[in-house]
C-alpha positions as CSV (number, residue, x, y, z in Angstrom):
1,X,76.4,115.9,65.4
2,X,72.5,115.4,65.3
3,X,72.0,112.3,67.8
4,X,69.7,112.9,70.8
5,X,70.5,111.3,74.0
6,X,68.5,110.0,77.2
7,X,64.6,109.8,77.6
8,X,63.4,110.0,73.8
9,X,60.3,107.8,74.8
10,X,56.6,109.9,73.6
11,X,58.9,113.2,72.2
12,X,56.9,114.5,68.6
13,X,58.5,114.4,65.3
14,X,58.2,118.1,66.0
15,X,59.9,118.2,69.1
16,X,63.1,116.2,67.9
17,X,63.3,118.2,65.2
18,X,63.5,121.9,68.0
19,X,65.9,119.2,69.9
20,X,68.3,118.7,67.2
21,X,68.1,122.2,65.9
22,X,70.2,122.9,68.9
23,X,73.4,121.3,67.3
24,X,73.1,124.3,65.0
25,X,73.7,127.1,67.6
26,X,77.5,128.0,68.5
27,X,78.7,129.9,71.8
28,X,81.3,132.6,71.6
29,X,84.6,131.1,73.3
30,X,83.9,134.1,75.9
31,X,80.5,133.1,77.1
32,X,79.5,130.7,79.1
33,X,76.1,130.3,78.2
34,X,74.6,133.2,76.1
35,X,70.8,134.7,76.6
36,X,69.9,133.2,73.5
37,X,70.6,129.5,74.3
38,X,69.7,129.8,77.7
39,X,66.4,130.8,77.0
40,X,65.6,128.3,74.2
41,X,66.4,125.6,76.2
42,X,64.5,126.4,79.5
43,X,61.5,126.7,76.7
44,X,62.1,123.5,75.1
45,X,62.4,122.0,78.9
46,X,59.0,123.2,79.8
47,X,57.6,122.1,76.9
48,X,58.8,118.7,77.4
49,X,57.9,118.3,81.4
50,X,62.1,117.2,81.5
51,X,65.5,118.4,82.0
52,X,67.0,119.7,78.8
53,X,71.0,119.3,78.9
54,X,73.6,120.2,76.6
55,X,77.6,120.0,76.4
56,X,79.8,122.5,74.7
57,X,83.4,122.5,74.0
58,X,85.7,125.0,74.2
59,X,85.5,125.9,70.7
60,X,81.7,127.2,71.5
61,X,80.1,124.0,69.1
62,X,77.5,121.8,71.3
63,X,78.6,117.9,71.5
64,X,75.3,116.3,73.5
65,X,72.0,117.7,73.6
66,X,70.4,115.5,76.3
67,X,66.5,114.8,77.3
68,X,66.1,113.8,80.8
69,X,63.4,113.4,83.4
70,X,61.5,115.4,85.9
71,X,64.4,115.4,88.3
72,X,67.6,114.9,86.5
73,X,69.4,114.4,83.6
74,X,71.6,110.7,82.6
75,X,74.7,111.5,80.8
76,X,76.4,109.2,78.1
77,X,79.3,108.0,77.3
78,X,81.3,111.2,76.3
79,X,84.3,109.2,75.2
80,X,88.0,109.7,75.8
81,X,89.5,112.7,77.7
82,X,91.4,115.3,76.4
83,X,95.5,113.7,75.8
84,X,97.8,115.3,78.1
85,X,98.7,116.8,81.4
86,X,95.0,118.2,81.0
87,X,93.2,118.2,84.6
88,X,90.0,118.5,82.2
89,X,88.1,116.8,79.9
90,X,87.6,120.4,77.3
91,X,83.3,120.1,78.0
92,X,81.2,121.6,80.1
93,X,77.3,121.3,80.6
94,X,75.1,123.3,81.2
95,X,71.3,122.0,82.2
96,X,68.0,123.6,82.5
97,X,66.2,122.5,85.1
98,X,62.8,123.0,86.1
99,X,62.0,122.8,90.0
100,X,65.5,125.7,90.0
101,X,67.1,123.0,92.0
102,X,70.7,124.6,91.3
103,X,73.9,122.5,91.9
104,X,73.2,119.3,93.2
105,X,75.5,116.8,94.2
106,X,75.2,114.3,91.3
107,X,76.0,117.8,89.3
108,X,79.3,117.9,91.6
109,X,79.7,114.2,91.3
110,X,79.8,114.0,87.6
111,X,81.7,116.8,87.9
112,X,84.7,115.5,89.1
113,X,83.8,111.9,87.7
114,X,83.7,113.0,83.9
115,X,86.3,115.8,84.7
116,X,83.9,118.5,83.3
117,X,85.3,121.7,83.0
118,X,82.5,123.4,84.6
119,X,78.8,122.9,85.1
120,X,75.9,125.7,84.6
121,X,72.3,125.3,85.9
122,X,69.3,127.0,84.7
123,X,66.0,127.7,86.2
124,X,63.0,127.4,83.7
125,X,60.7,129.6,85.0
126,X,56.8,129.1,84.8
127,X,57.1,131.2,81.5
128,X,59.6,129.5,80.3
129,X,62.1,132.2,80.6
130,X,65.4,131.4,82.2
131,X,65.7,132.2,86.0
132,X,68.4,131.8,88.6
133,X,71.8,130.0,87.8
134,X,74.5,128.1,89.3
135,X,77.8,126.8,87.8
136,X,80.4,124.6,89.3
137,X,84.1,123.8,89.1
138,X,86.7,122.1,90.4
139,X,89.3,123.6,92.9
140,X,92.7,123.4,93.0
141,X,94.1,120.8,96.3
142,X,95.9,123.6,97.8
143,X,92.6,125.5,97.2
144,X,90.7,123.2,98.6
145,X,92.8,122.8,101.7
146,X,92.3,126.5,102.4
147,X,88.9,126.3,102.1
148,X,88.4,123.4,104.8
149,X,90.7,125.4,107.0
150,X,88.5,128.4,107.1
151,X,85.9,126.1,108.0
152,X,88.2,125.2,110.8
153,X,88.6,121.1,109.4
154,X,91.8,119.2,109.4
155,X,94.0,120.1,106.2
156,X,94.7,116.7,105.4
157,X,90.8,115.8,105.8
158,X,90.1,112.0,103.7
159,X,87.1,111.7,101.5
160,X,85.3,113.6,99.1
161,X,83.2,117.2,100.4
162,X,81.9,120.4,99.3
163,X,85.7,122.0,99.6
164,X,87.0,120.2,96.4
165,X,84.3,122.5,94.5
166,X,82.7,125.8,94.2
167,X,79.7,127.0,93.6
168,X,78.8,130.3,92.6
169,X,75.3,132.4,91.3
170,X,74.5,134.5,89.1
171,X,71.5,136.6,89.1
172,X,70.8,136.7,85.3
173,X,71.9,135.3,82.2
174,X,71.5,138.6,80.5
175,X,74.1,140.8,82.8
176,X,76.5,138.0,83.2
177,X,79.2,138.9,81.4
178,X,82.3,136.9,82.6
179,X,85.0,136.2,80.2
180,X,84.5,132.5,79.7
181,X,88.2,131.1,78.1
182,X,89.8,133.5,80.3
183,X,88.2,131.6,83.3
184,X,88.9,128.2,82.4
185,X,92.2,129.2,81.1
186,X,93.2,130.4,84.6
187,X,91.3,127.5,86.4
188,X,94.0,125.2,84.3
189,X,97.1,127.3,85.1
190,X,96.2,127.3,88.8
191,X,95.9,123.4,88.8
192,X,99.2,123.4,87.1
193,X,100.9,125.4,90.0
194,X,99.2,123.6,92.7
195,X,102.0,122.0,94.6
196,X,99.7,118.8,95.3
197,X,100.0,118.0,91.4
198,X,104.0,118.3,91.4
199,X,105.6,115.4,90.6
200,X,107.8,113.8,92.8
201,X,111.2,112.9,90.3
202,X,108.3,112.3,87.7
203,X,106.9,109.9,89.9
204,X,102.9,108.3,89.7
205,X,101.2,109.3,91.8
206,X,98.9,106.8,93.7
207,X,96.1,106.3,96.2
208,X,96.1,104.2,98.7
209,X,93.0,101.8,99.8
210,X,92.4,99.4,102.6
211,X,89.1,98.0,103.7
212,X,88.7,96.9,107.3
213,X,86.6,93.2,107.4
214,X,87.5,91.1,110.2
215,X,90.6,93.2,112.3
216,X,91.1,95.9,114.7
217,X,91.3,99.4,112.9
218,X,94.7,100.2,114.6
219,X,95.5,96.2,112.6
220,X,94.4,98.0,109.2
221,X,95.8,101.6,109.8
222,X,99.4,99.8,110.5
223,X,99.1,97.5,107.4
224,X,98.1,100.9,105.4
225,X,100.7,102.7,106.5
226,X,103.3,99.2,105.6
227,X,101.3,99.7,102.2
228,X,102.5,103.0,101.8
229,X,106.3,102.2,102.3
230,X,105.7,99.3,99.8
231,X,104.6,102.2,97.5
232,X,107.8,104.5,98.0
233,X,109.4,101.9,97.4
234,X,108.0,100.5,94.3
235,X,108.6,104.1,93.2
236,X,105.5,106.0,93.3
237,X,104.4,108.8,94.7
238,X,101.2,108.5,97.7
239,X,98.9,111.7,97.2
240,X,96.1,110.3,99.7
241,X,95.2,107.0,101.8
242,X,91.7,105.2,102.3
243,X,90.0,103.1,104.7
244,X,87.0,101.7,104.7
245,X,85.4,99.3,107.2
246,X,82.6,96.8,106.3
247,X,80.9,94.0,107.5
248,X,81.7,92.2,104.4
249,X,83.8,93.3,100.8
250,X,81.7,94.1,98.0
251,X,81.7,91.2,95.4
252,X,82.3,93.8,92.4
253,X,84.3,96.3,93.9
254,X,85.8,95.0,97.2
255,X,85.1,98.6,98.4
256,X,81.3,99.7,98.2
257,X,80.5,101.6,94.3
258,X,80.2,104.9,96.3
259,X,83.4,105.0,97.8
260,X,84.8,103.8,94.7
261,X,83.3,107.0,92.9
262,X,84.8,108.9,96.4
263,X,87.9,107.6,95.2
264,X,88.0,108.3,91.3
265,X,87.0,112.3,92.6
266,X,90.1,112.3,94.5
267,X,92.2,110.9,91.7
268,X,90.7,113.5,89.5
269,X,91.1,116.3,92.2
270,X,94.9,115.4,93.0
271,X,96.2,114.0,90.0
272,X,96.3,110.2,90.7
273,X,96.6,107.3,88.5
274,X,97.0,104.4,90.0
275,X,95.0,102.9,92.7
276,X,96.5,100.5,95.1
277,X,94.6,97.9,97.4
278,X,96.0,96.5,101.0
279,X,95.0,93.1,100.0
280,X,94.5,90.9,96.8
281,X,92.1,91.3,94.3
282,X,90.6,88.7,92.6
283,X,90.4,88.6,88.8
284,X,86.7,90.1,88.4
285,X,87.0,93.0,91.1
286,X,90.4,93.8,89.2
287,X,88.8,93.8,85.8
288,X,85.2,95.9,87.3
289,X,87.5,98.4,89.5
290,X,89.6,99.1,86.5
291,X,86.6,99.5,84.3
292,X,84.9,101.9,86.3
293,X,87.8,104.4,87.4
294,X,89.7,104.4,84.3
295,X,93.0,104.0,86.2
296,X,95.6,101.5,86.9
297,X,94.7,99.1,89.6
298,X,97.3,97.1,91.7
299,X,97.1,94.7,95.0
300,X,99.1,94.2,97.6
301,X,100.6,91.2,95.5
302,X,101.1,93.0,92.2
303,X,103.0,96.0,94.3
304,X,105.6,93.3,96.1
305,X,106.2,91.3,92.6
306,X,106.8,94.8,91.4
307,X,109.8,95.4,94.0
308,X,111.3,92.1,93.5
309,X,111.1,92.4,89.7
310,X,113.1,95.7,90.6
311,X,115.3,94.3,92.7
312,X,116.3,90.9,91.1
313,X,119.8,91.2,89.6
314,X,121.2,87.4,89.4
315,X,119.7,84.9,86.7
316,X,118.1,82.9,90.0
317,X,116.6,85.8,91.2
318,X,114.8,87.0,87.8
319,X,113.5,83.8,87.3
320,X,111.8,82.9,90.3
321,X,110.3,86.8,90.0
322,X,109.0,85.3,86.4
323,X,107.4,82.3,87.9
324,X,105.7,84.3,90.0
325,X,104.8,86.4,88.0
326,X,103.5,83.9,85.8
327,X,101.6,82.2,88.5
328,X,99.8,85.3,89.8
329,X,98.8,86.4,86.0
330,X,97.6,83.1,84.9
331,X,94.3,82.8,86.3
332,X,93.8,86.9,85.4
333,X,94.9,86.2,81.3
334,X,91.3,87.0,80.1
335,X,90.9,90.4,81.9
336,X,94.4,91.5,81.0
337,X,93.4,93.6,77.4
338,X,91.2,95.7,79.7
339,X,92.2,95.8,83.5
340,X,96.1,95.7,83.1
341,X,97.3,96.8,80.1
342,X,97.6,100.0,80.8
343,X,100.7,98.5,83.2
344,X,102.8,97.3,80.8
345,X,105.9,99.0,81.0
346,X,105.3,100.6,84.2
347,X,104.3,99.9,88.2
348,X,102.9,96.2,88.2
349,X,104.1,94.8,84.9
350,X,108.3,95.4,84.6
351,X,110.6,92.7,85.3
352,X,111.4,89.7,83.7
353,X,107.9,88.4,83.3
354,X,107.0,91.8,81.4
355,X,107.2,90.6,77.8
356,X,104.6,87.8,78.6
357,X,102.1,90.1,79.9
358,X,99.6,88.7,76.7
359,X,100.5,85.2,76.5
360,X,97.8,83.0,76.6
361,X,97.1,79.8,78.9
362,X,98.8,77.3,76.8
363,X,102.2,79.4,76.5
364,X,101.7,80.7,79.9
365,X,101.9,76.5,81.4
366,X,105.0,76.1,78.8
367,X,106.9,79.2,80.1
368,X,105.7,78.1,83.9
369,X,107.2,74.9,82.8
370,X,110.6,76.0,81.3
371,X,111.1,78.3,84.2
372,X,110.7,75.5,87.4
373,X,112.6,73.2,85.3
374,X,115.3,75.8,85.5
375,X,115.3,76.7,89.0
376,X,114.7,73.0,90.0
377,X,118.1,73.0,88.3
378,X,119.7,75.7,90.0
379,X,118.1,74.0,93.3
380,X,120.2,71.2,92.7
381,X,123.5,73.6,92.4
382,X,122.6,75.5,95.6
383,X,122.7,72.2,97.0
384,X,125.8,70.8,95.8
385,X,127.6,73.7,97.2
386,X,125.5,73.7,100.7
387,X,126.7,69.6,100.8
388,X,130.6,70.4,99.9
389,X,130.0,72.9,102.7
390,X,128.9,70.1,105.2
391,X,131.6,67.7,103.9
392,X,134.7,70.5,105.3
393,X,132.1,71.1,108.3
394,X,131.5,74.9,107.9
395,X,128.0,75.0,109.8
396,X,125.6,77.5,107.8
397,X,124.1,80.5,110.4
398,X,120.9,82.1,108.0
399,X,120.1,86.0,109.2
400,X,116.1,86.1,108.6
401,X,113.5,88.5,109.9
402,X,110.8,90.8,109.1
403,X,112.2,93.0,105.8
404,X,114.0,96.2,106.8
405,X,114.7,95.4,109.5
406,X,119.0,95.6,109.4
407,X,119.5,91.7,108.1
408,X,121.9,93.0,105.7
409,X,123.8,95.9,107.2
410,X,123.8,93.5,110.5
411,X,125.9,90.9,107.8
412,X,127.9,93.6,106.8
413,X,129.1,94.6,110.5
414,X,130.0,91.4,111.4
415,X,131.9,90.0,108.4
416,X,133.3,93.7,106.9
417,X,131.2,93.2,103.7
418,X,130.0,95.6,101.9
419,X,126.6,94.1,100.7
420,X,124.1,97.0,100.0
421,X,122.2,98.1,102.6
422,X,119.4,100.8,102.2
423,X,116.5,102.0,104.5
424,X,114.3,100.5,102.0
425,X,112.0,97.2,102.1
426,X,113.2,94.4,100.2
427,X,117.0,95.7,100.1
428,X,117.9,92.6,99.5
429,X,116.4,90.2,97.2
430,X,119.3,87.6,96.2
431,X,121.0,85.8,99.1
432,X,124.5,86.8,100.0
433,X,127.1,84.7,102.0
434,X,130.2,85.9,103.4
435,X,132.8,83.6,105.6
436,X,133.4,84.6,109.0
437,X,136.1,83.5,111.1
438,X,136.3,82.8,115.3
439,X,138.9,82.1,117.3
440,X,140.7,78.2,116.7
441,X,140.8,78.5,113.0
442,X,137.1,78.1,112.9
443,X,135.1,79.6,109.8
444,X,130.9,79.8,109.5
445,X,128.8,81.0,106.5
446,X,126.8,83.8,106.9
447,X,124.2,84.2,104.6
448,X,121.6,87.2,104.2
449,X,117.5,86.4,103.1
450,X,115.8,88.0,101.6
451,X,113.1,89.8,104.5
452,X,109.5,88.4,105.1
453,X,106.3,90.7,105.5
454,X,102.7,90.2,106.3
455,X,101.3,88.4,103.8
456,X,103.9,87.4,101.7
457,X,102.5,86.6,98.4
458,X,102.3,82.1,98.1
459,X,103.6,82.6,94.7
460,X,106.4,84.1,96.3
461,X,107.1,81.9,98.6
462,X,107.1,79.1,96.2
463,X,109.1,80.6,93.6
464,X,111.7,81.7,96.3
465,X,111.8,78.2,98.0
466,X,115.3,76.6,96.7
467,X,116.6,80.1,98.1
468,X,114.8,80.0,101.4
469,X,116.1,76.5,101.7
470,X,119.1,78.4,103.0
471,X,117.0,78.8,106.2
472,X,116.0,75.6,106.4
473,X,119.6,74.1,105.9
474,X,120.8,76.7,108.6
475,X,122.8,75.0,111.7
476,X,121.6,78.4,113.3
477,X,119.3,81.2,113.1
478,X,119.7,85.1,113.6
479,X,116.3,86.4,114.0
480,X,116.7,90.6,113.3
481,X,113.9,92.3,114.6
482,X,113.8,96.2,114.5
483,X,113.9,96.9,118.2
484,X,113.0,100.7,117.4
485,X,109.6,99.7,115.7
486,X,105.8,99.9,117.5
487,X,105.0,96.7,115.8
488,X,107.8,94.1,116.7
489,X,105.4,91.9,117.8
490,X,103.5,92.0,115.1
491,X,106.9,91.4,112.7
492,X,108.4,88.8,115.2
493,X,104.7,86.6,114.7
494,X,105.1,87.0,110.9
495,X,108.2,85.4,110.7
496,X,107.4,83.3,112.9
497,X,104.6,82.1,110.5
498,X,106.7,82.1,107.8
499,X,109.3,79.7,109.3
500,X,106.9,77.2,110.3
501,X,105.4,77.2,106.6
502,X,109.0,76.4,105.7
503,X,109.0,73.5,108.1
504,X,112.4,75.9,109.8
505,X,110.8,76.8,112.6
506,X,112.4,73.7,115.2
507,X,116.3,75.0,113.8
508,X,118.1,76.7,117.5
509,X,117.5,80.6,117.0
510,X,119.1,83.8,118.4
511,X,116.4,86.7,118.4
512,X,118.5,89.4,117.9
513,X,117.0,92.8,118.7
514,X,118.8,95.9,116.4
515,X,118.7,99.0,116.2
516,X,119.2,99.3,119.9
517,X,121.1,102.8,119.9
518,X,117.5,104.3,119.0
519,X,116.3,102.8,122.1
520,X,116.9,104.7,125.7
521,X,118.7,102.7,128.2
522,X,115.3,102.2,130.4
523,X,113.6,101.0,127.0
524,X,116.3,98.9,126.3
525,X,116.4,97.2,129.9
526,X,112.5,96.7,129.4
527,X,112.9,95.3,126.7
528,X,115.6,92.8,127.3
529,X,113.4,91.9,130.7
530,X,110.3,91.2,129.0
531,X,112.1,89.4,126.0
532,X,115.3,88.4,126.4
533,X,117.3,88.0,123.4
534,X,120.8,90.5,122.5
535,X,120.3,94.0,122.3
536,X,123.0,95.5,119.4
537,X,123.7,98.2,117.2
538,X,124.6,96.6,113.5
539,X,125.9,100.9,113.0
540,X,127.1,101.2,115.7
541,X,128.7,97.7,116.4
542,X,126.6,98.1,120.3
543,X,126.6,94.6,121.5
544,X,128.1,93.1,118.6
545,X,131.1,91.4,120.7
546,X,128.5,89.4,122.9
547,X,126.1,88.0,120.1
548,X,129.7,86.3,118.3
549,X,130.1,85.1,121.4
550,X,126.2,83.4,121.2
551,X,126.9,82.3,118.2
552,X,130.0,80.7,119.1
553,X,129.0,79.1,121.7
554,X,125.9,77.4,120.2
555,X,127.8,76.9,117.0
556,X,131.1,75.2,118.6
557,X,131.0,75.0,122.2
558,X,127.0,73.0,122.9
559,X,127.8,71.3,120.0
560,X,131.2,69.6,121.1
561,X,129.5,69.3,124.4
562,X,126.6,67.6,123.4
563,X,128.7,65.1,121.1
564,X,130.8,64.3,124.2
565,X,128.4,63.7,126.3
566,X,126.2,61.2,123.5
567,X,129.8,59.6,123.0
568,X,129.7,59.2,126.9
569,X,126.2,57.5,126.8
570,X,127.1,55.5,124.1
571,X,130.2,53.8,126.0
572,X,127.9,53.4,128.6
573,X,125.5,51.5,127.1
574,X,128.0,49.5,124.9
575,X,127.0,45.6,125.8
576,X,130.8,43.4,127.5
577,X,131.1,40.4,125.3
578,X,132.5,37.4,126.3
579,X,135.5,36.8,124.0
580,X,134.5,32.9,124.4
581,X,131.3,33.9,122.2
582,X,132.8,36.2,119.6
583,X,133.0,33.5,117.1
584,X,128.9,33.1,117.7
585,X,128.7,37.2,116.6
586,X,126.7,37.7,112.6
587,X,129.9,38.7,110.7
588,X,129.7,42.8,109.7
589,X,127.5,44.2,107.1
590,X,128.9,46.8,104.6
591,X,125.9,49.1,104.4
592,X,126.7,49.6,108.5
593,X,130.2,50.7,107.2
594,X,130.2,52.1,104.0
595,X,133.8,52.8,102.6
596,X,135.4,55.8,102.7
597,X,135.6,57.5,99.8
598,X,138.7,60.1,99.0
């Protein structure tokens, strides 16, 4: 290596030439800076009226020699990190300085940005001798934890501080003697021990980021916190959450570029790859956040097509997950080679859209166009069978609500299916119907949904629509909500929403409340008072006996009612004809009685 980098502008032919003769010098693999080094480049800095820099490897050779300004030091592109579990990137820097400044924190930021091993600051004295010194590194999470106890601070403080580093001095460069690869050595093992930087069943591990624009924070901290579950679920691992409230997002980065560089520091500091917004991205922010982090970058979108890519197991299912899919990537083609291709594979890009992650625009409209030619196909099947089921009168009742809420262990209690049911959101993903029989020889289909959530992705919903027409074809409703959560209200709304955008929202509904046996009998009282409804246990089978009765009655009983009494009317207002004038009557017309068929 002989390339100089940074603020060349004015230097003499003479000057490069003491500049580049640095390349030539090698550190022992002990040192961390020897006397030698140290005190040609705080002479070279004072000669030049700038910070002098230099990085060595852990071999001893020097990488960068680097001219700054007065004040600081700009440091290039230093290309790609070490391969590996490696928490660092196998450099460190060390920079002579000439105000004595010591550790700064742009040195601590591009510490943990660049993933330096270590960073070692030199004084230039007035003679040009070297002075004080200061180096940096990294701690350990569990480290760092201790250290913000001591200081009597929450262990699980957010945000980037002085506890994720340390910073140490030395008097001299000439009596210190610390063993340098022993030092870095066991700076890696102890990162390797930390618990924080265990994987979790060799999960990802990912950050979590919200920004706070136009709601309440107690609205963002419970959508966070329904991000986070979205993560477990997805399958990764949450090592740290972020919120940030502005009056407006940042056009580049959504979040503001120093948070962002927060963020990346905490990635570095607990292992993360993947970071994970409570919102959607749009194509550029994608491409600029990935670009300057280095990491995988999802939305609340990406993470949701993720679990139902997951979770799709019937031909119907995968495909509307692919037209999804394909609909969200579409319009984000262009950035893909750069913001999302490290997903391939993995969280955000498995399922059955995978293989077209680098399709361009013209195969992307034929594959959209294969696939909702397909569907509209299986459309037409789900309705055959939902018409044969009107023509032997078995009315539909649809179970819908907010996702995890006990749709499909509530299906399972009341027909003695065994449908799989796990505390996990989007359980369910493919409708299921079961018969149930009442009293009279009278049979109903039950059929499962698959669960709503704030926000629900419009690609979703419109890939998913021939199945959601099971809603809207419902005789009856069964709206779950999880009696035992803080924000029913908040669920109950959504759906609400949600039906309404499915033009379902007029079809007679049964708000079912479950989950009642975590519920004491005053809070179950209260809540029955202020919202009515039916209180039952679908584990317990608590109050199952009085909402088959509901359904029954609204089902069979109003019905036959209602149809008795319109007959009623109907005879009531039927007009007495004189038999004299029947032969003045227009004769019948067959479209008013079509013949029967079968």
């Amino acid at each position: 290596m002989s390339d100089l980098y940074g603020n060349l502008e004015g230097l003499k032919s003479s000057q490069v030439k003491s500049l580049k003769a640095l390349y030539d010098r090698r550190l022992p693999q002990d040192r961390f800076v020897t006397p030698e080094l140290a005190r040609r480049m705080t002479e070279l800095a004072r000669e030049l009226h700038r910070q002098l820099a230099v990085t060595v490897d852990r071999v001893g050779f020097i990488e960068h020699v680097i001219v700054g300004d007065a004040h600081q030091v700009f440091i290039p592109d230093l290309g790609r990190a070490r391969a590996g579990e490696a928490r660092f990137r196998g450099l460190r820097l060390i920079v002579a300085q000439l105000r004595g400044e010591g550790i700064t924190k742009d040195n601590l930021t591009d510490l943990g940005l660049l993933r330096l091993d270590t960073i070692v600051t030199l004084a230039a004295g007035i003679d040009g001798l070297p002075g004080d010194i200061e180096y940096a590194y990294a701690l350990p999470p569990e480290e760092a934890r201790a250290a913000r106890e001591a200081r009597g601070e929450a262990s699980d403080s957010k945000g980037l501080d002085d506890t994720m580093f340390r910073v140490e001095k030395r008097p001299s460069v000439h009596r210190w003697e610390e063993d340098y690869k022993a030092f870095i050595d066991d700076l890696e093992a102890r990162f390797t021990r930390s618990g924080a930087l265990k994987r979790v069943d060799g999960r990802q591990r990912a950050i979590l980021v919200a920004v706070s624009l136009n709601q309440s924070a107690q609205e963002a901290r419970l959508s966070l916190e329904e991000l986070e579950r979205l993560t477990t679920t997805a399958g990764l691992e949450v090592v740290d959450r972020a919120l940030q409230v502005r009056r407006e997002a940042d056009m580049r980065f959504l979040i503001g570029k120093g948070k962002l560089q927060e963020l990346l520091l905490k990635a570095m500091h607990l292992g993360a790859e993947v970071l994970i917004f409570d919102g959607e991205l749009s194509p550029s922010q994608l491409r600029n956040i990935a670009t300057e982090t280095e990491l995988a970058v999802l939305d609340r979108t990406q993470l949701i097509l993720d679990i139902f890519a997951q979770r799709a197991t019937t031909r119907e299912g995968k495909l509307q997950v692919e037209l999804a899919q394909l609909r969200y990537r579409k319009p984000r083609l262009a950035i893909m080679p750069t913001a999302m291709s490290r997903l391939t594979g993995g969280i955000g890009g498995r399922g059955p859209g995978e293989t077209k992650l680098e399709i361009n625009r013209r195969r992307a409209d034929e594959r959209l166009d294969r696939v909702a030619a397909q569907l509209k196909e299986l459309g037409k099947q789900r309705g055959r069978r939902r018409d044969r089921r009107k023509r032997v009168n078995l009315p539909l009742v649809a179970i819908c609500g907010y996702t995890n809420a006990g749709k499909s262990t509530l299906l399972n209690t009341m027909t003695n299916a065994k449908v799989d049911a796990e505390d996990k959101l989007f359980a369910t993903l493919d409708p299921t119907s079961r018969r149930m029989r009442f009293p009279e020889e009278r049979e109903v289909i039950l059929t499962d949904t698959v669960g709503f959530i704030r926000r629900l992705p419009k690609e979703l919903i419109e890939a998913f629509r021939s199945t959601l027409e099971e809603v809207v074809e419902a005789d009856l409703l069964l709206h779950v909500v999880d009696a035992a959560s803080d924000e029913k209200d908040v669920h109950m709304r959504e759906v609400d929403r949600v039906l309404k955008q499915l033009d379902a929202h007029e079809i007679p509904r049964i708000i079912v409340f479950n989950k009642a046996d975590q519920l004491s009998p005053e809070a179950q009282a209260e809540l029955q008072q202020e919202r009515g409804g039916l209180l039952v246990s679908a584990l317990t089978r608590e109050g199952l006996d009085a909402l088959l009765v509901e359904v029954e009655r609204q089902l069979f009983r109003d019905r036959a009612a209602k149809a008795n009494s319109a007959q009623r009317d109907d005879d009531e207002d039927e007009e007495v004809i004189d038999p004299e004038s029947w032969d003045e009557l227009p004769a019948p017309s067959t479209d008013d009685h079509p013949a029967s068929g079968g």
